[in-house]
C-alpha positions in Angstrom: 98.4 132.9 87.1 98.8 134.1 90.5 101.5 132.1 93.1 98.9 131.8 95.4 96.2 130.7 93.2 98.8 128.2 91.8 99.5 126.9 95.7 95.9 126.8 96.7 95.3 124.5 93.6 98.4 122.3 94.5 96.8 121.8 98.1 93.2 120.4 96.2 94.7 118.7 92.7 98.2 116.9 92.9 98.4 117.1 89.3 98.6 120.8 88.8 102.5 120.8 89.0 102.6 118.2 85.9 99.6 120.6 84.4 102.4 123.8 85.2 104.8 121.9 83.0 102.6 122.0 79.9 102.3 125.8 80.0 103.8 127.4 77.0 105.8 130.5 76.8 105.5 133.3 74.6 107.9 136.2 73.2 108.5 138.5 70.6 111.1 137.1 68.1 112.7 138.6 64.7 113.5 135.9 61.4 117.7 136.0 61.5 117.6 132.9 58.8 116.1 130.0 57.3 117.4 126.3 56.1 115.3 124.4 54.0 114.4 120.9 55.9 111.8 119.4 53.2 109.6 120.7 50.4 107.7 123.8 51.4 108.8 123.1 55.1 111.9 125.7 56.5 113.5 126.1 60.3 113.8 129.4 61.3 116.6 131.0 63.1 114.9 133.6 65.6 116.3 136.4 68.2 113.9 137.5 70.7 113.3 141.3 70.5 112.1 143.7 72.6 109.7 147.2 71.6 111.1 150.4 72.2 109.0 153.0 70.6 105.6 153.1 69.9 103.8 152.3 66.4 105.3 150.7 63.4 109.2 150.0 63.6 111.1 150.2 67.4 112.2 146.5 67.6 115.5 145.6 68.8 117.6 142.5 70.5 116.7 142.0 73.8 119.9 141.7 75.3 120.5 138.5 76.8 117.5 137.2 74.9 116.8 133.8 73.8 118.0 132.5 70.4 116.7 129.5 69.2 115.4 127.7 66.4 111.7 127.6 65.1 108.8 125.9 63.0 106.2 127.6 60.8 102.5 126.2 62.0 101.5 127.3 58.2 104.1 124.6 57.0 103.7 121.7 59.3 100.9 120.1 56.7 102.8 120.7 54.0 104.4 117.8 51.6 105.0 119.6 48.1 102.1 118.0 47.0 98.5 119.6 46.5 97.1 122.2 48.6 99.6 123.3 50.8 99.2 124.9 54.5 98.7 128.3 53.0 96.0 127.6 51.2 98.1 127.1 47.4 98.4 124.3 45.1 102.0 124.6 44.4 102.5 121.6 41.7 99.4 121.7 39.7 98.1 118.6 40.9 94.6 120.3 42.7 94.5 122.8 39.9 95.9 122.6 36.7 98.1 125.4 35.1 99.7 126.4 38.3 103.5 127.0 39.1 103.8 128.0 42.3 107.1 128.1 44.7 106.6 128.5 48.4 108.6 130.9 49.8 110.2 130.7 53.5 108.9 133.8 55.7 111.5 136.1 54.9 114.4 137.6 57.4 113.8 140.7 59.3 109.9 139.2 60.0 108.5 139.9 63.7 106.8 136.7 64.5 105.1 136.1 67.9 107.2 132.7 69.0 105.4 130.3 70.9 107.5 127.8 73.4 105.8 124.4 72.9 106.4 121.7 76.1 105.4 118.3 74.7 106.3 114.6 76.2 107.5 112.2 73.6 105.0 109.7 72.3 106.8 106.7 74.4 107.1 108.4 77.7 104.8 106.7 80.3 101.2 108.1 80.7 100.7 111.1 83.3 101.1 111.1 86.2 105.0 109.4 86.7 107.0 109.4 89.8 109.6 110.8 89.4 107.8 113.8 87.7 109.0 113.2 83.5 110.1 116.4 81.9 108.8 117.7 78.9 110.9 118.5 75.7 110.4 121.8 74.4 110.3 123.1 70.6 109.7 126.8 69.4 106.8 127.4 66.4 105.3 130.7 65.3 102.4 131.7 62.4 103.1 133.2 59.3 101.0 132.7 56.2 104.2 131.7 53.6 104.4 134.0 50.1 104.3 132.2 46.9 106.2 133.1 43.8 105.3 132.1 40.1 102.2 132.1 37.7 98.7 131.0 36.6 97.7 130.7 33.3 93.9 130.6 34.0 
């Protein structure tokens, strides 16, 4: 948005500063790693990358860009059990004669990282004085691989 849209708005709606806060940012990132933190659910080790050449391939580090740690959106339903947030019964139990394994999106993956501002579920309700600061926490989309077999 525009600086002096966003001052005009500050002059008519004191709450636009606290609305500011909530805006999320986004940046191209590439997988460096994964650690498994439950079934079917992985953290992702992410370096933000930059595009230097048109078309297919012509990613690199951004130098002096952000590292940080991220969440699949794909995976944040998932419990091992069922239907799973890519749309797979991975343990047989909606469908029978499945064997499924989940795979983590693999390294070397572009994913468009989101920044995600949040306010933990005991902060005080909006507005606060002072101002509370949100927590921030980094998820992406990427439809998980599966690995294994059906028999029907």
């Amino acid at each position: 948005m525009f600086p002096w849209v966003l001052d005009k708005l500050r002059q008519v709606d004191p709450f636009i500063a606290q609305l500011e806060r909530i805006e999320s940012s986004i940046f191209p990132g590439k997988i460096t790693g994964t650690t498994g933190v439950a079934t079917n659910q992985w953290t992702y080790n992410i370096t933000e990358q930059r595009k230097t050449a048109q078309g297919y391939g012509g990613w690199s580090d951004l130098n002096g860009g952000r590292v940080v740690v991220a969440r699949n959106t794909i995976e944040n339903m998932n419990t091992g059990s069922g239907i799973e947030g890519n749309g797979v019964d991975h343990d047989g139990s909606a469908f029978t004669s499945t064997n499924f394994q989940m795979m983590p999106a693999p390294a070397g993956v572009i994913v468009f990282v989101h920044q995600i501002n949040f306010t933990p579920s005991d902060a005080p309700p909006l507005p606060t004085d002072p101002p509370l600061s949100p927590e921030s926490e980094y998820w992406f989309e990427y439809e998980n691989a599966d690995d294994g077999t059906c028999s029907e």
